[in-house]
Backbone as ProteinMPNN parsed JSONL, in Angstrom:
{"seq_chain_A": "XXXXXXXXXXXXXXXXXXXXXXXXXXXXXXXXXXXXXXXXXXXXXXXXXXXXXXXXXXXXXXXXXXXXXXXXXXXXXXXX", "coords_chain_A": {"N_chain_A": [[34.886, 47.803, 49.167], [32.716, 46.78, 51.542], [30.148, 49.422, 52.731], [28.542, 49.199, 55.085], [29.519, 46.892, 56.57], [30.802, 46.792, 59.145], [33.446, 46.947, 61.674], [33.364, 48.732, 65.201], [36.464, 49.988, 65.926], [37.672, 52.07, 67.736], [36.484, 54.916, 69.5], [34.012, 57.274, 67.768], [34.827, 60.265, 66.685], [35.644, 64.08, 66.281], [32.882, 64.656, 65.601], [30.632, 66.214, 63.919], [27.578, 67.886, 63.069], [25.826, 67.056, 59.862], [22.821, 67.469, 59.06], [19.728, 68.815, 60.177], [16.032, 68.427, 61.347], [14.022, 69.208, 59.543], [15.894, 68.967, 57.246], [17.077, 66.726, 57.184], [16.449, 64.182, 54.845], [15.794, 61.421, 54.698], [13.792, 61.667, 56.794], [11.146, 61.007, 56.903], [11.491, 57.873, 56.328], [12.974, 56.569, 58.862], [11.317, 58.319, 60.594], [8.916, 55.77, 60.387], [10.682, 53.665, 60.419], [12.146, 53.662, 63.282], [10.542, 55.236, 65.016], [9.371, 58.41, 65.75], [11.079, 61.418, 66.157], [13.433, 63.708, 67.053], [15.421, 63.826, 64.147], [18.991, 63.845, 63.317], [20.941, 64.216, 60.922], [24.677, 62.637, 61.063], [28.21, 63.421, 61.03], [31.406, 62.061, 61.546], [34.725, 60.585, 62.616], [36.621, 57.466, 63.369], [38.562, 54.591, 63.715], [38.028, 51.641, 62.15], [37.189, 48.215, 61.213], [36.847, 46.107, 58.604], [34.385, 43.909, 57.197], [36.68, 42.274, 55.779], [38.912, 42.372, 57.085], [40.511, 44.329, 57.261], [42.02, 47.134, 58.365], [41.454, 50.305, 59.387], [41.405, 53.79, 59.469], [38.597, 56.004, 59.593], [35.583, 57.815, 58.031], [32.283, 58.641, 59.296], [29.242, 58.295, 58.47], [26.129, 58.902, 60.59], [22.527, 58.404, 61.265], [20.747, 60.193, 64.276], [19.048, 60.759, 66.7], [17.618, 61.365, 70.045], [16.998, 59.755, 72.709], [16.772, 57.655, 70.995], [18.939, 56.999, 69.964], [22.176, 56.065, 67.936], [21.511, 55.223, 64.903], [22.14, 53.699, 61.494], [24.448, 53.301, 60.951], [27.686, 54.569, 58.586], [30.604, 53.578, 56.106], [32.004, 56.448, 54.691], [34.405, 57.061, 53.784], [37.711, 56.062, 53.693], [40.899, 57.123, 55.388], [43.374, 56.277, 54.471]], "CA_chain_A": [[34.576, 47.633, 50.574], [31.217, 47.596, 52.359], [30.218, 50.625, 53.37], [27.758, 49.143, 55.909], [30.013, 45.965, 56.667], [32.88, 47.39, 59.611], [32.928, 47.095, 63.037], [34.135, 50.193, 65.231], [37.618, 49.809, 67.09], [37.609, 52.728, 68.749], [35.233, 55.773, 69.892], [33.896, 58.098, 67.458], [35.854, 61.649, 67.403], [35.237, 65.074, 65.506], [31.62, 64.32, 65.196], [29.241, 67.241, 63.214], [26.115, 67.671, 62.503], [25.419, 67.799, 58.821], [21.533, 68.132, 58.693], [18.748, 68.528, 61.132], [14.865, 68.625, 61.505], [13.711, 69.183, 57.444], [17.304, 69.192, 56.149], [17.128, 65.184, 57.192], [15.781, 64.015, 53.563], [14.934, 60.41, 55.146], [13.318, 61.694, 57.936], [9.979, 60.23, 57.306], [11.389, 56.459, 56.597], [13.443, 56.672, 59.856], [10.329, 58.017, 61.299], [8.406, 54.867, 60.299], [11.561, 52.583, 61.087], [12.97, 53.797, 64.417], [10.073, 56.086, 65.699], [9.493, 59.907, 65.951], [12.045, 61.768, 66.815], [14.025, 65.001, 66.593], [16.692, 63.386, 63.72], [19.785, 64.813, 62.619], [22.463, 63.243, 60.946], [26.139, 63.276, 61.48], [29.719, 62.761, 61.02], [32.388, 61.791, 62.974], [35.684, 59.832, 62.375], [36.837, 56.501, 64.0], [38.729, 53.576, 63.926], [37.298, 50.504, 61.996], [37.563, 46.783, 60.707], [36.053, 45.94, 57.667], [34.384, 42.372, 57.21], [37.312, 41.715, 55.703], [40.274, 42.536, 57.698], [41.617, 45.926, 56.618], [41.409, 48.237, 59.524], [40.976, 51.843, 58.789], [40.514, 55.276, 59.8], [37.443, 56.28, 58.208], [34.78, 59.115, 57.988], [31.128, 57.735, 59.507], [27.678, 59.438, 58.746], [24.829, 58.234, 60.655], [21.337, 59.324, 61.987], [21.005, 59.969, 65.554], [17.613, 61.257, 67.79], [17.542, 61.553, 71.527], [15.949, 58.503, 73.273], [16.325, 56.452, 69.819], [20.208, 56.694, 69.485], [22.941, 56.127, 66.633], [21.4, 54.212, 63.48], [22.585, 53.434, 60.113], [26.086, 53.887, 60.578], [27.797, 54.011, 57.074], [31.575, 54.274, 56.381], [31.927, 57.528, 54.085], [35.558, 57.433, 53.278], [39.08, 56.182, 54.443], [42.041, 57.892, 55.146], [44.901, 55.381, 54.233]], "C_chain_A": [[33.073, 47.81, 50.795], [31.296, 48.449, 52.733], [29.765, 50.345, 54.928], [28.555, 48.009, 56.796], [31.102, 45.971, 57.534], [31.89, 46.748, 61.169], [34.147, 48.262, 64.066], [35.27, 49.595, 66.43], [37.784, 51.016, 67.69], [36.082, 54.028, 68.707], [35.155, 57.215, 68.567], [34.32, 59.916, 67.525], [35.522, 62.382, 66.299], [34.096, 65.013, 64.906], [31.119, 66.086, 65.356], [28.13, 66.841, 63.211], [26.107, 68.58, 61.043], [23.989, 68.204, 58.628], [20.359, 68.037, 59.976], [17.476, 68.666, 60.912], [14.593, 68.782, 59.936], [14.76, 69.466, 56.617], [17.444, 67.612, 56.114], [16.053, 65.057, 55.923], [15.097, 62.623, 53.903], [14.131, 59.959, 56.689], [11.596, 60.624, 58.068], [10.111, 58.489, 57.026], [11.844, 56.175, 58.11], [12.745, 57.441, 60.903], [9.509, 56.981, 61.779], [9.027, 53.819, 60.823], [12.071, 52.51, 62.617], [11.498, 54.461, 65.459], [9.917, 57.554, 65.296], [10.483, 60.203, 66.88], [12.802, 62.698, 66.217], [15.617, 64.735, 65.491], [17.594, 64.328, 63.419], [20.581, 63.86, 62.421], [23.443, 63.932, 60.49], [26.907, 62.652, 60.71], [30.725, 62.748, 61.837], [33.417, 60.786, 62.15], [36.219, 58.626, 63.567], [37.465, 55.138, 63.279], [38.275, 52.149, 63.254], [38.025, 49.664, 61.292], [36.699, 46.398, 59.813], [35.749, 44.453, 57.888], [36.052, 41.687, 56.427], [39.18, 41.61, 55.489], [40.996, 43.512, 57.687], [41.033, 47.034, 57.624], [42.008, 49.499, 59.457], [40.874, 52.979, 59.272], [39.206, 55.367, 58.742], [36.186, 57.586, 58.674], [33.526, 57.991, 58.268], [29.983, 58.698, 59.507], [27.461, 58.103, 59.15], [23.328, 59.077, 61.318], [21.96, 58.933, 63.75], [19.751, 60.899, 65.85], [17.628, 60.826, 69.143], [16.604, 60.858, 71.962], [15.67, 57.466, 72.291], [17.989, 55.91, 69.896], [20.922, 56.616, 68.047], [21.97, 55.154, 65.636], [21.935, 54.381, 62.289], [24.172, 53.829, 59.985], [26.77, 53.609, 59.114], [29.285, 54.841, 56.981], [31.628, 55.362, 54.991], [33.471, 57.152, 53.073], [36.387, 56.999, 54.025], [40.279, 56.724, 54.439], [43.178, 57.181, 55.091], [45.545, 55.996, 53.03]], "O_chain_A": [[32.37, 48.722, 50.36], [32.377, 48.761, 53.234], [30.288, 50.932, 55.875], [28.251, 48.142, 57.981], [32.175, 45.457, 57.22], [30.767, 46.404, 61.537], [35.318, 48.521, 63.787], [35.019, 48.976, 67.464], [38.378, 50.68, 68.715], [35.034, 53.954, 68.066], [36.082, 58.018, 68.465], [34.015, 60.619, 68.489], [35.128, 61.775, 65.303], [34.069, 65.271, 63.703], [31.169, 66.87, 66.304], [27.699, 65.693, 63.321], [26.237, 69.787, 60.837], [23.82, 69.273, 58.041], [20.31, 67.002, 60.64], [17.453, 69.281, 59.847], [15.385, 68.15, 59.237], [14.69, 70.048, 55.534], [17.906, 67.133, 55.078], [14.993, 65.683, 55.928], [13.937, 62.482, 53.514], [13.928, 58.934, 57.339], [11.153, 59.883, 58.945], [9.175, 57.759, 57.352], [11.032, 55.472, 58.711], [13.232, 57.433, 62.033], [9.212, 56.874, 62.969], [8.43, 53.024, 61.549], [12.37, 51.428, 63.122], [11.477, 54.113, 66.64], [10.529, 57.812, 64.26], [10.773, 59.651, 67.941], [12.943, 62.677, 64.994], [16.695, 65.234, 65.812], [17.263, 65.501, 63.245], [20.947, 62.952, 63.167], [23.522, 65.014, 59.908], [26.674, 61.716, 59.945], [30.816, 63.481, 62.822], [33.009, 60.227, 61.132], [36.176, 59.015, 64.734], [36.863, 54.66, 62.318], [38.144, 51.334, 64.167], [39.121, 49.92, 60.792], [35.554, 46.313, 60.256], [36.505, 43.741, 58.548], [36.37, 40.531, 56.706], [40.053, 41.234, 54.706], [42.146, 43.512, 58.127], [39.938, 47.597, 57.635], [43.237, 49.572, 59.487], [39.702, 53.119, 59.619], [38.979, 54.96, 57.603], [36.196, 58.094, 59.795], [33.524, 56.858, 57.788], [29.791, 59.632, 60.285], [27.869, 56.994, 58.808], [23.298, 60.232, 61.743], [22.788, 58.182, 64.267], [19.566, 61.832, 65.069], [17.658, 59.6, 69.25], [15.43, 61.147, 71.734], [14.789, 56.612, 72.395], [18.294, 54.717, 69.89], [20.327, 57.057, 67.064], [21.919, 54.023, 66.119], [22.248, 55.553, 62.079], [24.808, 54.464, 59.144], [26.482, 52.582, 58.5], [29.493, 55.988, 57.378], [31.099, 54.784, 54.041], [33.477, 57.023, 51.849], [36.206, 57.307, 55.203], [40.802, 56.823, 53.328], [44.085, 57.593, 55.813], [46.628, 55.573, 52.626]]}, "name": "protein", "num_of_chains": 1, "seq": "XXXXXXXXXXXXXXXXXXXXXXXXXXXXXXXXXXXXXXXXXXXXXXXXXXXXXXXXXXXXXXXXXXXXXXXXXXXXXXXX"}
């Protein structure tokens, strides 16, 4: 499966935070790419459709910063 390749059928649920402020390891590309900004990235579970048809529970890290929003969503793991 793509990891990067879904699209989300429903709303993100039991969302963490695994790392924040110098625990984010690609803080300075996602500085350069998105902006400055206070990152942290997460997890959370939701709902998805893979490009090719197999729809899923699944585990989702992505970054997230306040006034930038969600990027790089990436599916982690499914629970089927």
């Amino acid at each position: 499966m793509a990891r990067y390749d879904f699209e989300f059928l429903s709303e993100i649920y039991n969302i963490e935070i695994i790392a924040r402020g110098k625990g984010v390891q690609q803080r300075q590309f996602l500085n350069q790419r998105f902006g400055r900004g206070r990152w942290r990235k997460m997890k959370g579970r939701a709902l998805i459709e893979y490009s090719t048809g197999k729809i899923t529970e699944a585990e989702i890290h992505w970054f997230e910063a306040a006034g930038i929003g969600r990027k790089l969503p990436k599916a982690i793991r499914d629970f089927d």
